[in-house]
C-alpha positions as CSV (number, residue, x, y, z in Angstrom):
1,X,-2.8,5.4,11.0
2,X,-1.2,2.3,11.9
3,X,-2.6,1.3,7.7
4,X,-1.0,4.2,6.2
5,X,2.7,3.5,8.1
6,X,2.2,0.1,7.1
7,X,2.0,1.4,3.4
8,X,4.8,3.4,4.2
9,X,7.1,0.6,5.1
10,X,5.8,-1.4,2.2
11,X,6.8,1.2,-0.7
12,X,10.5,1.6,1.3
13,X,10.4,-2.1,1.0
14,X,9.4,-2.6,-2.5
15,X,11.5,0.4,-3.8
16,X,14.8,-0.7,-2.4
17,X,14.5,-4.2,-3.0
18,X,17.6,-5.0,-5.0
19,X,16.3,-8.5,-7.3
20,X,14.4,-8.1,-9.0
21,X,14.8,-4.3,-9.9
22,X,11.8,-2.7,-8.6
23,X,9.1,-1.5,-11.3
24,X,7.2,1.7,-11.0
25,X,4.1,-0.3,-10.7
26,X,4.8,-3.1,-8.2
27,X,4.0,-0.5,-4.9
28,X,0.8,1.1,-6.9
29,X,0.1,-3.1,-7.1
30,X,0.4,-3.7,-4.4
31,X,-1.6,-0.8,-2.8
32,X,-5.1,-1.8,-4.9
33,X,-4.7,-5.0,-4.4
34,X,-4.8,-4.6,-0.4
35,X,-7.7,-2.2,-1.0
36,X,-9.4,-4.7,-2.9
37,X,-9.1,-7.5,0.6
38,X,-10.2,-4.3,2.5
39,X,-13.1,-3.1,0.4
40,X,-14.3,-6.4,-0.4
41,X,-14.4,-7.7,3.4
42,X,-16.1,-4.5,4.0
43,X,-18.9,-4.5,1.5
44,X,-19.8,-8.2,1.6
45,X,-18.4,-9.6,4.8
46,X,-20.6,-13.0,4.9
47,X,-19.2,-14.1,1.9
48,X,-16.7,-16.8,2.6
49,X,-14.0,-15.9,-0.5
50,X,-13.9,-12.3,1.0
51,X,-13.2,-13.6,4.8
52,X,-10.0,-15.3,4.1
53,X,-7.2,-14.7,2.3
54,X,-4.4,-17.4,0.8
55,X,-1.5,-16.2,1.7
56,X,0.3,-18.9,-1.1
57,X,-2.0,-17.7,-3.5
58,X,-0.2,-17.0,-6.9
59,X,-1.6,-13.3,-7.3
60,X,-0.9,-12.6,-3.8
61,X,2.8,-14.6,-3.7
62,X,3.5,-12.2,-6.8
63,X,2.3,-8.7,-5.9
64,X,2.5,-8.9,-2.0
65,X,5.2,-11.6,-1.4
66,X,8.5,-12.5,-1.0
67,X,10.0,-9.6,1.1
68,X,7.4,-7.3,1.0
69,X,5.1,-10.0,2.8
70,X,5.9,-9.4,6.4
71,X,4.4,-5.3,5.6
72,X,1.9,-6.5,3.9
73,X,0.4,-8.8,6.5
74,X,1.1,-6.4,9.1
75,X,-1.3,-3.6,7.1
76,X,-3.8,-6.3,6.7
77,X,-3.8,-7.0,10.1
78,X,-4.3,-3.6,11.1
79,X,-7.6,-3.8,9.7
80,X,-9.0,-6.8,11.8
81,X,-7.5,-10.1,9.9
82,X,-5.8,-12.4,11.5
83,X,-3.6,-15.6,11.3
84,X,-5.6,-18.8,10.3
85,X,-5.1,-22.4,8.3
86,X,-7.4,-23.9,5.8
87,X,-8.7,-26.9,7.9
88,X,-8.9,-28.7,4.6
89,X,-5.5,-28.0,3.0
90,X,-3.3,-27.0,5.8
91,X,-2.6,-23.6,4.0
92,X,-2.1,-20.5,6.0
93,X,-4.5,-17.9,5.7
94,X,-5.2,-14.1,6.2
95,X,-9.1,-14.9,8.1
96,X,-11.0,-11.4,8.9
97,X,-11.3,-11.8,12.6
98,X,-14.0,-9.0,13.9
99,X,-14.5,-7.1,11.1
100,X,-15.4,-3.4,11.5
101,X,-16.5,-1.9,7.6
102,X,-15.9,1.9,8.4
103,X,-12.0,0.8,9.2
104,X,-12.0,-1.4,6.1
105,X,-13.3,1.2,3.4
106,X,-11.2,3.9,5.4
107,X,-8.0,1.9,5.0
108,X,-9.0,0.2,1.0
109,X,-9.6,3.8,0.2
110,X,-6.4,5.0,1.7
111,X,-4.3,2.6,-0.2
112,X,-6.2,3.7,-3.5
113,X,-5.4,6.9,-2.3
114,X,-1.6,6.2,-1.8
115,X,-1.1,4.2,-5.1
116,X,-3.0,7.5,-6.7
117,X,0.1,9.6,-5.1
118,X,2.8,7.4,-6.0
119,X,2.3,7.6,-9.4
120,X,1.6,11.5,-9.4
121,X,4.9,11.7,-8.0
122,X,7.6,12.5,-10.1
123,X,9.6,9.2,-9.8
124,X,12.9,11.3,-8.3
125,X,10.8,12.4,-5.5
126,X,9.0,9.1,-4.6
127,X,10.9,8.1,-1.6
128,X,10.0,11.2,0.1
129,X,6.4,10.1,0.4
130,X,6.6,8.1,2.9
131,X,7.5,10.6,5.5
132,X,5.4,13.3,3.8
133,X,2.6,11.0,4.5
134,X,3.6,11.0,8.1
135,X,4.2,14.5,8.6
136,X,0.7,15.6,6.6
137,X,-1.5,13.1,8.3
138,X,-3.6,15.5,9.6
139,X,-3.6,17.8,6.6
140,X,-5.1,15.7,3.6
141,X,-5.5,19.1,1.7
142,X,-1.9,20.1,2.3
143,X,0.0,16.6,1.0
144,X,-3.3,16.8,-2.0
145,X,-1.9,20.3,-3.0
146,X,1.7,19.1,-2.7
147,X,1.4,16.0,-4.8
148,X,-1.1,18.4,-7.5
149,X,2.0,21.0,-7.5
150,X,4.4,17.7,-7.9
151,X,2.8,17.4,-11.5
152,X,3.7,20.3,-12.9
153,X,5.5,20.4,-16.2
154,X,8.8,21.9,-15.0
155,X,8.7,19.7,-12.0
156,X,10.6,16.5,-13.5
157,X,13.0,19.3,-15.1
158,X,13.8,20.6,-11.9
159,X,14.9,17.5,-10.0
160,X,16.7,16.1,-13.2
161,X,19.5,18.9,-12.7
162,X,22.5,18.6,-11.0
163,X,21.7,17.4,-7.3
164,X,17.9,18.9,-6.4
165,X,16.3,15.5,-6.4
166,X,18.3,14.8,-3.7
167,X,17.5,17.7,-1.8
168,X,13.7,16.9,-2.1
């Protein structure tokens, strides 16, 4: 739960951010590569690369950086890492600290799942997803069946006139 708000907070971030102009694809980005730290420290947890995680490394600087860091380290931290520095370099680190693999996959698969939705969504009705998430928590099939519905052809026409994105 506390993943998904996590995500939440992380697409509000990275769709209001002002400079640069957010792209379509920097919160679907974003989402795989968490699941990607997630799913990796969950399927092969004694391997040291997928322990620990550079936070001034240029891939993660770029997708999960600059303002959207603080939400990003807080979802990652949700899922067991923690705070660390490189004894060698001095360079802070996201370290798995107890790692639990059924919270792992659950949490890279929910962030698959989420960048999945957000690009299903028509883009008019995007910021709404966040608190759909929230309110359909405990109805996968529900918030499934919304976002299937949200692709249909006269879907985009609909929230293109006059005000009716707004109202979604």
């Amino acid at each position: 739960q506390e993943f998904c708000a996590g995500l939440s907070t992380l697409q509000e971030l990275q769709d209001s951010s002002s400079s640069p102009p957010p792209s379509s694809s920097a919160f679907p980005a974003a989402c795989r590569l968490l699941a990607r730290y997630c799913l990796n420290a969950a399927e092969t947890p004694a391997l040291p690369k997928h322990r620990r995680i550079r936070k001034g490394n240029a891939v993660f600087q770029r997708v999960l950086g600059g303002p959207s860091e603080p939400a990003s380290t807080a979802c990652l931290r949700h899922v067991g890492f923690v705070d660390g520095i490189d004894p060698g370099s001095g360079s802070e680190l996201l370290v798995i600290g107890t790692a639990d693999a059924d919270l792992l996959t659950a949490a890279g698969h929910a962030a698959l799942e989420r960048a999945r939705m957000y690009e299903a969504w028509p883009a008019r009705a995007r910021s709404a997803l966040p608190s759909c998430c929230a309110a359909l928590e405990d109805a996968p099939k529900t918030l499934e069946a919304l976002t299937s519905e949200l692709q249909a052809p006269h879907v985009a026409e609909l929230l293109a006139h006059a005000d009716n994105g707004a109202k979604v």
